[in-house]
N, C-alpha and C positions, 0 to 999 in steps of 0.2 A: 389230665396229667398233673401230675403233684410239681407245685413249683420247685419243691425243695431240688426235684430228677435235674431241673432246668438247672437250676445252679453249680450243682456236681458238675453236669457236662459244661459249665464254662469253667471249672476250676481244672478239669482236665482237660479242656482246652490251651487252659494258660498255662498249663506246664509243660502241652508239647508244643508250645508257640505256634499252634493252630486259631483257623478262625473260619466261626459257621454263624449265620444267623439260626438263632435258635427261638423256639416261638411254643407258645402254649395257644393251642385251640384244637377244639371241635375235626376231627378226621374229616368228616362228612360235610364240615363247611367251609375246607383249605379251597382255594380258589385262585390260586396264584403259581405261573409257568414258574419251575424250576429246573437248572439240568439237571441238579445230584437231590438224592435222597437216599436218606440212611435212618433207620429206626430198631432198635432191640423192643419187638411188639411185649407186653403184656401178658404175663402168662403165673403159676408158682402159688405159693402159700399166699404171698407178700401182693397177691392183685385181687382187685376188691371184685363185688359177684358180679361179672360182667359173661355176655355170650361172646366168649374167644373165637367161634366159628363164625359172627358175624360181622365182630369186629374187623379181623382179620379180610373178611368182605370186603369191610367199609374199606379198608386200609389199601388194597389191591385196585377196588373202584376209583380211588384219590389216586393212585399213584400213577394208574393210566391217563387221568386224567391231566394230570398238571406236572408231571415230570418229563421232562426230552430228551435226557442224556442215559442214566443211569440210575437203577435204587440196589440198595443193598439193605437189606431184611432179615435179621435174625428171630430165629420161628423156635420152640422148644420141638424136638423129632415128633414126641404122639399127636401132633397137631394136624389138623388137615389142610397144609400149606399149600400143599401144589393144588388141591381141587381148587380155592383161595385162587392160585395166582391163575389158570386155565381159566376159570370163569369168570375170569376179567378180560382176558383174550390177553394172557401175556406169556412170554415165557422166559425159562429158565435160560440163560445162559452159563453159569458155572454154580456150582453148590461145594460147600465146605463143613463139615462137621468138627466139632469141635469139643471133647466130652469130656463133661464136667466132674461128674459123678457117677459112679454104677447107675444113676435111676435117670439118668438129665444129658443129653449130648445137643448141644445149640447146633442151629442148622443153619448155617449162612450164606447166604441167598442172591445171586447177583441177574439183576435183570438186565437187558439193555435193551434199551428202547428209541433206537434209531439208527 
């Protein structure tokens, strides 16, 4: 993760007098109970060459693992999310589209997990 993402999200934090720990690391090495998660995954011109299908893996594998309440997940549509969130053994509770452009509709994603 690019620190600079980490800073945005406290500057728009402080403006909606909101408050998250926010934290830069390793998907694969999170290791710590959370109730909430929330992530806009990686995806677009602007994301450097990474495998989005394993990622998104990884991402699904963490979230089973260390969240107890709730994630919320924004996936770009042509993605292969729900294979992603199934073969983590999770599932969908509500989804929301949301479309950006003729070519881009974000897919937002609510799991619950308990």
């Amino acid at each position: 993760i690019d620190p600079a993402m980490i800073e945005r999200a406290r500057l728009n934090l402080a403006f909606y007098q909101l408050h998250a720990d926010l934290k830069v690391l390793d998907i694969n090495e999170w290791n710590e109970q959370v109730p909430y998660f929330v992530t806009d995954v990686p995806y677009g011109r602007s994301t450097k060459t990474v495998d989005r299908d394993k990622l998104y893996a990884a991402v699904m594998r963490a979230i089973k693992r260390n969240v107890t309440k709730r994630a919320v997940i924004i996936f770009p549509h042509y993605s292969k999310y729900k294979d992603a969130i199934h073969a983590a053994g999770l599932h969908i509770a509500r989804e929301y589209d949301e479309v950006v452009h003729a070519t881009l509709t974000r897919k937002i994603v609510v799991i619950d997990l308990e």
